[in-house]
C-alpha positions as CSV (number, residue, x, y, z in Angstrom):
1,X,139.8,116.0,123.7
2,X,138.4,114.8,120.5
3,X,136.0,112.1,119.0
4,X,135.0,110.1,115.8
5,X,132.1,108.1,114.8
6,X,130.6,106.4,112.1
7,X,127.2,104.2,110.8
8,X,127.3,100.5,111.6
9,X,123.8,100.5,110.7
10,X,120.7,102.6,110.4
11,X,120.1,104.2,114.6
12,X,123.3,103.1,115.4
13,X,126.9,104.5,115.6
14,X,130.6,103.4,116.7
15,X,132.0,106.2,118.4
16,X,135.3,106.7,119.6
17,X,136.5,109.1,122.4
18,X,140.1,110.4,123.6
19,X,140.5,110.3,127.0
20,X,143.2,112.5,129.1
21,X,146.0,110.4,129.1
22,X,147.4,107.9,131.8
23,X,150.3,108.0,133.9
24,X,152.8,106.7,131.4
25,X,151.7,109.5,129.0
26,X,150.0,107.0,126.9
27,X,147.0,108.2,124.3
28,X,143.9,106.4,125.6
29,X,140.1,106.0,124.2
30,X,136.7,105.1,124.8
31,X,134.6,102.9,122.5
32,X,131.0,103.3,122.8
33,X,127.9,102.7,120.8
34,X,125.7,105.4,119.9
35,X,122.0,104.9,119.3
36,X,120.7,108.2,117.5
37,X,117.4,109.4,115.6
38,X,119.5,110.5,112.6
39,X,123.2,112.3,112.0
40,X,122.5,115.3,113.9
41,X,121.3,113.6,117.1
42,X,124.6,111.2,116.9
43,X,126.7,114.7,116.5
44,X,125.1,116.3,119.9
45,X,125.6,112.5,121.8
46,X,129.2,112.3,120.7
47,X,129.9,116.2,121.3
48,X,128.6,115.3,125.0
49,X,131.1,112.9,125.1
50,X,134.2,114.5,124.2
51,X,133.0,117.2,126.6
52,X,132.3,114.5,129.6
53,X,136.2,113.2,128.5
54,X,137.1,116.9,129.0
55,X,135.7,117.7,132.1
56,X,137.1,113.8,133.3
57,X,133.6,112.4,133.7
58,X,134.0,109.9,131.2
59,X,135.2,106.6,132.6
60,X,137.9,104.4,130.6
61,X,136.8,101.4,129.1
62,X,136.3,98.3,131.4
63,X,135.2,95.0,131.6
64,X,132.6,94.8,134.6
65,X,130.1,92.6,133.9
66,X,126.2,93.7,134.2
67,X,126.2,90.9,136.9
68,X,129.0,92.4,139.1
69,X,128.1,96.3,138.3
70,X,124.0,94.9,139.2
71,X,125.1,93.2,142.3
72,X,127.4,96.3,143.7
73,X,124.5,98.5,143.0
74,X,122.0,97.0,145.1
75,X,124.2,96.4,147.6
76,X,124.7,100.3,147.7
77,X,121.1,100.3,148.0
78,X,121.0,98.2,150.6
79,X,123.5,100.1,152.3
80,X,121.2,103.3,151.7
81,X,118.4,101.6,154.2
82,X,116.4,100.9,151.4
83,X,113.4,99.0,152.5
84,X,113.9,95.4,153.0
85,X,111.5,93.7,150.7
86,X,112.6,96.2,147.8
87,X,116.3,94.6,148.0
88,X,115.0,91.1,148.4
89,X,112.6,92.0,145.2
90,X,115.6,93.3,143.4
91,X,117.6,90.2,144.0
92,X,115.2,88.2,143.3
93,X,114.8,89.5,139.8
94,X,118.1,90.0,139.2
95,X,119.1,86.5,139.9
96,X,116.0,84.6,137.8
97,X,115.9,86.4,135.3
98,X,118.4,89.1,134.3
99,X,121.9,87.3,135.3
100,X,121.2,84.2,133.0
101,X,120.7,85.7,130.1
102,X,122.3,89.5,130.4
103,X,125.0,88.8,133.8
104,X,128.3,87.6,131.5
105,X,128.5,91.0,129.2
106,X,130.3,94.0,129.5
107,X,127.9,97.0,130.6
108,X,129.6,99.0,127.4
109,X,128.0,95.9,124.8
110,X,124.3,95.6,126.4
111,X,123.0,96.7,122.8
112,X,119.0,97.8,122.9
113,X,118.7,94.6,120.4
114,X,120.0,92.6,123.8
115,X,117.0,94.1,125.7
116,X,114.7,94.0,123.6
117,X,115.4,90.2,123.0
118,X,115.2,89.6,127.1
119,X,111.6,91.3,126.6
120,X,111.1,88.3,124.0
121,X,111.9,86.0,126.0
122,X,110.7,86.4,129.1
123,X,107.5,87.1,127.6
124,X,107.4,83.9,125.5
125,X,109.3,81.3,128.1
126,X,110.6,83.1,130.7
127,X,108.0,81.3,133.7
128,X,110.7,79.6,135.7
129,X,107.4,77.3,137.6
130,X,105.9,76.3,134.5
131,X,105.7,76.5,130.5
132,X,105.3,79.7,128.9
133,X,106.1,83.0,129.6
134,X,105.8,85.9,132.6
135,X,103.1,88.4,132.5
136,X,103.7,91.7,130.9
137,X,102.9,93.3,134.3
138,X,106.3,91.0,135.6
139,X,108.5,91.6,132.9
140,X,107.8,95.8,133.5
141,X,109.4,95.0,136.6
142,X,112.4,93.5,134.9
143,X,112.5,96.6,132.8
144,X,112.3,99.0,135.4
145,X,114.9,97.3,137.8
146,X,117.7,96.7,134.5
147,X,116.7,100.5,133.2
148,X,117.7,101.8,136.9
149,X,120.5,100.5,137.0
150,X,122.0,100.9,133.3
151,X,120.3,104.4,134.3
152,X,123.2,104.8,136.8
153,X,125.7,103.5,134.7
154,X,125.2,106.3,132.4
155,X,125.3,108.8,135.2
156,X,128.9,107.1,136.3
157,X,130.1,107.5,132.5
158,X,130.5,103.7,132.1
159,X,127.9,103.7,128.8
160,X,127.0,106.7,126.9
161,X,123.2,106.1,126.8
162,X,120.6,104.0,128.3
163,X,119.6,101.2,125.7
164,X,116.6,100.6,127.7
165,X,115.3,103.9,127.0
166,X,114.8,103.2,123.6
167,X,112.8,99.4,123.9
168,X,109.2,99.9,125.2
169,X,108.2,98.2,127.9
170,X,105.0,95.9,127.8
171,X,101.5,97.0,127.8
172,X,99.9,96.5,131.3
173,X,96.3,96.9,131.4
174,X,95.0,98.7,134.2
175,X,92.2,96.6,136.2
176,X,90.0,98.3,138.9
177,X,90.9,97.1,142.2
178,X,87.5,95.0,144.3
179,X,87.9,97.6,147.0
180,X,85.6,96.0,150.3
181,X,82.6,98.4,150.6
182,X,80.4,98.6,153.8
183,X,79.0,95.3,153.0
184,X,82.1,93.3,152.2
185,X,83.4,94.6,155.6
186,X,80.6,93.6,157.9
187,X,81.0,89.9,156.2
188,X,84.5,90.2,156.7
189,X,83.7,90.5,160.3
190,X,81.4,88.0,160.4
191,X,83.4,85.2,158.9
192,X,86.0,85.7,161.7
193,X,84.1,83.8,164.1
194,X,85.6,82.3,166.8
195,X,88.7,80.8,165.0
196,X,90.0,83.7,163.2
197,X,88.7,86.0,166.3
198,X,92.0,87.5,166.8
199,X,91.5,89.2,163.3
200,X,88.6,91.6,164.0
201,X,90.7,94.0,165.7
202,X,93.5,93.8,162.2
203,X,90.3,94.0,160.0
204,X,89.4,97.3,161.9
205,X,93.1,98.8,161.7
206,X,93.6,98.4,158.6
207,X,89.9,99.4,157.1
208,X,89.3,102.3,160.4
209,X,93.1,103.9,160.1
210,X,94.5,102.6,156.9
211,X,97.3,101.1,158.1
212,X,99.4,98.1,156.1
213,X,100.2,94.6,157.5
214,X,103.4,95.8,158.6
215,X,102.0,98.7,160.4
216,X,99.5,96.4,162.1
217,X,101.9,93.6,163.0
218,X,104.7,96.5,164.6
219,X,101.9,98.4,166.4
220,X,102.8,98.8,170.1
221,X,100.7,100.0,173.0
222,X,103.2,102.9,173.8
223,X,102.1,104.2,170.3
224,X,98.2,103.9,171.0
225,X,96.7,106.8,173.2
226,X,93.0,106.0,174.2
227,X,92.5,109.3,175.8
228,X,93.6,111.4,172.9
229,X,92.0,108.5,170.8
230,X,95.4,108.7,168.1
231,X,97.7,106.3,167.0
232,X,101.5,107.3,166.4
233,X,102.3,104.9,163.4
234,X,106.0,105.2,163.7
235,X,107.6,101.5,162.8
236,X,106.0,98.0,161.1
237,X,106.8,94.6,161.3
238,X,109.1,93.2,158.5
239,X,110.2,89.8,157.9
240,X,112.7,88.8,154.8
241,X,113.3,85.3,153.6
242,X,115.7,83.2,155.8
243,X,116.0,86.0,158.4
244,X,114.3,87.2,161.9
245,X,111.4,89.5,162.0
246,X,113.2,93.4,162.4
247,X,110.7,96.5,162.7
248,X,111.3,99.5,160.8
249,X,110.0,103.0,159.8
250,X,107.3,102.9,157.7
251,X,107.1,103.2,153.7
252,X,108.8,106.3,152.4
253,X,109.5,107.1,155.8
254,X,105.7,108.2,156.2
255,X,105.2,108.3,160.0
256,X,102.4,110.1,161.5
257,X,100.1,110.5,164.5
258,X,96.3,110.0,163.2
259,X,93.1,110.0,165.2
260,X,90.9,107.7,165.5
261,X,87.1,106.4,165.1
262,X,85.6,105.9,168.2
263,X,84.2,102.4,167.2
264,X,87.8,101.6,166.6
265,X,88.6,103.2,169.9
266,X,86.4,101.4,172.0
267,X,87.7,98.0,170.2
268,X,91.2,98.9,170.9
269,X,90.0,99.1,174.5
270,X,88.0,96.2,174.7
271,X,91.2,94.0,172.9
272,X,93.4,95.6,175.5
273,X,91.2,94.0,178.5
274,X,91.3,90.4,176.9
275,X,94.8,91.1,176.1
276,X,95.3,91.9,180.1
277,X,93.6,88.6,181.0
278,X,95.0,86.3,178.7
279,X,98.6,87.6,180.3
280,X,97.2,87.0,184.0
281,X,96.2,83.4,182.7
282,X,99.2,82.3,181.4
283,X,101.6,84.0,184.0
284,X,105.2,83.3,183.3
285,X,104.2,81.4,179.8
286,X,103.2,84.5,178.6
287,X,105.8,86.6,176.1
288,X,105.3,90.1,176.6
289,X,106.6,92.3,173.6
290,X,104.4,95.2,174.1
291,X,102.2,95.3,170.6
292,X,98.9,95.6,169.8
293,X,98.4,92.2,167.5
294,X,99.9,89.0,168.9
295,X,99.4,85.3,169.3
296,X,98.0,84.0,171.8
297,X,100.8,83.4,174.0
298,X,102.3,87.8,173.4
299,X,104.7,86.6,170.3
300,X,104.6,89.0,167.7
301,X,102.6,88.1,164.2
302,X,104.4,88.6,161.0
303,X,102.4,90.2,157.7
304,X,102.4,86.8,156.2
305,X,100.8,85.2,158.6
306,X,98.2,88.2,159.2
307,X,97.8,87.8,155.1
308,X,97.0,84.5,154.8
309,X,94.5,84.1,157.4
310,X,92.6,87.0,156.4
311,X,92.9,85.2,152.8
312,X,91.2,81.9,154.2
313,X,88.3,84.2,155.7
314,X,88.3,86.4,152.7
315,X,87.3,82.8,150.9
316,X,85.2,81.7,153.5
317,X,83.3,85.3,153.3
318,X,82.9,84.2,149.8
319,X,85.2,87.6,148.4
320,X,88.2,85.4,147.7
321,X,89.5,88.6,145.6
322,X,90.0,90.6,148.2
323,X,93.1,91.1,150.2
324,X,94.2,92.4,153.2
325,X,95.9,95.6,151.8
326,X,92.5,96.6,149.7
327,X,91.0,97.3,153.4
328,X,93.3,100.3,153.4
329,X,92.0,101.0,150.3
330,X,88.6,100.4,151.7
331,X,89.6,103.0,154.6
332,X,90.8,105.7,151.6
333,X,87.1,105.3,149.9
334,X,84.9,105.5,152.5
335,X,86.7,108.5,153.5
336,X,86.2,110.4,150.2
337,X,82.7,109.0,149.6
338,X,81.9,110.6,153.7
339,X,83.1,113.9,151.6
340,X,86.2,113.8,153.5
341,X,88.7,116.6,151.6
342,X,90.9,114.7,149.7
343,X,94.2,116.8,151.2
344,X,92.7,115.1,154.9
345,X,92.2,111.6,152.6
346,X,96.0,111.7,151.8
347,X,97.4,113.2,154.9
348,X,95.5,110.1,157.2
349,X,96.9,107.7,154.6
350,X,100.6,109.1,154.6
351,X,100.8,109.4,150.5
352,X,104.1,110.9,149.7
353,X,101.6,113.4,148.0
354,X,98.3,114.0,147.0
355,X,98.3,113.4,143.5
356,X,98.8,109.5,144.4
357,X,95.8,109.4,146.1
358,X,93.8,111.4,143.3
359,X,95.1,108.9,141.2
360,X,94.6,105.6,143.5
361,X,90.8,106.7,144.0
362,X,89.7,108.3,141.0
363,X,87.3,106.4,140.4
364,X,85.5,107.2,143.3
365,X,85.7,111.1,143.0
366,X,82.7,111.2,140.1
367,X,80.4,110.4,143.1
368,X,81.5,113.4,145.0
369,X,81.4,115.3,142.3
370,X,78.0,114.9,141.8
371,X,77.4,115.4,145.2
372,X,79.4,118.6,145.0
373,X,77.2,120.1,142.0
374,X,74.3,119.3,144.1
375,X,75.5,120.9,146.9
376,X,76.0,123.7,144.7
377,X,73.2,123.7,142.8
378,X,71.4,124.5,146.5
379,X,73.7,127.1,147.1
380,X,72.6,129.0,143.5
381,X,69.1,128.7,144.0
382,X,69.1,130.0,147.5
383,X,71.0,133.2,146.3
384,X,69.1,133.7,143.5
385,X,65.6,133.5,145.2
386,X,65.0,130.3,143.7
């Protein structure tokens, strides 16, 4: 196999590729577009090339769309048992704000011009609700999604490069998260009152054991053991748009038995008593699904509905800020702050590993290392004599 190329302009390069022929013995080639740092960089992309050609990893020309080769690949990934919300996210993006402006051309002509120009857009007037553009934290999420995929184009030969490689993605600025200390939490509790009653036992889940809304809603009793005082959290609650609430295994597959506090034991207890005697009241009116949360009447809760009525007593607590998932977060931090090893930290929250949790709660670890140095600064002078 061989190749050609030349300079349409300074970074970028029309490249030409043979390909082993056809059936009908007929020379064919590939046309691509090169983006390089200089002649030398184009020579090692193109060499690639002719060798991918070679080896027949390099795909003929073709005229998929990015809007057909987008929607085949997440319905792969749909296919893969990738969570729920993820796919509906993906769509979501996809069909707002990628297809319109991206969707008609051929995978083989997105240009890095052509991405960065979405970037511009989307940026400037890209709010489909209002005037003006997305946030730079929304339109990294139209990056990411769009470089994935062109990603795995490049990997199936279709382009020769990524162009989204080469446009930077917006700035997003890091803010610290309004994690609920001690405090927050016991006016948390308080604002549940009678009316939002039902939430305590959530509020405790969630800032006691860490788990998500998901976990909380798809808790079931033949999970809990009261004896052993663990949880086996093994499935959550999930509920897509236009569709019946399903349970699945948790994020990243992170299942796990974990123990438990005994305050958080003994309320687990208590809400399966009341639990008991609200069935025995309602008799056949009652709906029994075997979970931990439910309405009044056994149905299951979904995580929306658990999220926006801890939002209304969030406001009513007068920490409007604070959300239902930053109790797990609460859960993490009081953990580390007890001087819990961080390895335990991240095992009882089922990070994938425990750099994510260093990185999550950083900015509680000077504390502890104070404490630490302390700790050893006893140590020292009770060795020394001092």
């Amino acid at each position: 196999m061989t190749g050609c190329m030349k300079e349409v302009r300074p970074g970028v390069w029309r490249a030409w590729v043979d390909l082993p022929r056809g059936e009908d013995n007929k020379r064919r080639q590939k046309k691509l577009t090169l983006y390089a740092t200089g002649v030398r960089d184009a020579q090692r992309q193109l060499a690639k090339l002719v060798a991918d050609a070679t080896a027949g990893k390099l795909a003929p020309s073709s005229k998929e769309t990015l809007a057909s080769y987008l929607d085949s690949w997440i319905d792969h990934k749909e296919a893969s048992k990738l969570a729920g919300k993820t796919i509906q996210t993906w769509r979501s993006l996809a069909r707002v704000h990628i297809v319109p402006h991206l969707g008609k051309m051929r995978l083989e002509r997105i240009t890095v011009r052509a991405v960065r120009d979405l970037h511009t857009m989307l940026l400037t007037s890209g709010h489909q609700r209002k005037a003006g553009g997305l946030s730079p934290r929304s339109v990294l999420h139209v990056h990411r999604l769009l470089s994935e995929v062109l990603k795995n184009a490049v990997t199936e030969g279709l382009i020769p490069s990524n162009p989204c490689a080469l446009v930077t993605p917006p700035y997003v600025e890091k803010t610290e998260r309004q994690i609920p200390d001690e405090a927050a939490l016991f006016r948390l509790l308080a604002a549940t009152g009678e009316t939002w009653l039902w939430l305590r036992l959530p509020i405790l889940l969630a800032a006691g054991a860490g788990l998500r809304e998901g976990e909380v809603c798809g808790l079931h009793w033949s999970s809990v053991d009261l004896v052993a005082e663990t949880i086996n959290i093994k499935e959550q609650a999930e509920r897509l748009t236009g569709k019946p609430l399903t349970y699945r295994t948790p994020k990243r597959n992170k299942k796990g038995v974990i123990s438990l506090p005994a305050f958080l034991v003994d309320a687990l207890r208590a809400h399966k008593g009341q639990q008991t005697l609200q069935r025995m009241q309602l008799e056949a009116a009652w709906q029994e699904h075997g979970l931990v949360v439910t309405q009044e009447d056994g149905r299951p809760r979904t995580p929306d509905n658990l999220s926006h009525a801890f939002a209304k007593v969030a406001d009513y607590a007068g920490i409007p800020d604070v959300t239902f998932h930053d109790l797990r977060h609460c859960c993490a931090t009081l953990q580390i702050a007890a001087g819990v090893p961080l390895k335990v930290v991240s095992e009882r929250m089922r990070h994938s590993s425990i750099t994510i949790t260093a990185d999550l709660y950083g900015h509680v670890m000077p504390v502890t290392d104070r404490e630490a140095a302390r700790k050893m600064d006893g140590a020292l002078r009770r060795a020394f004599g001092g």
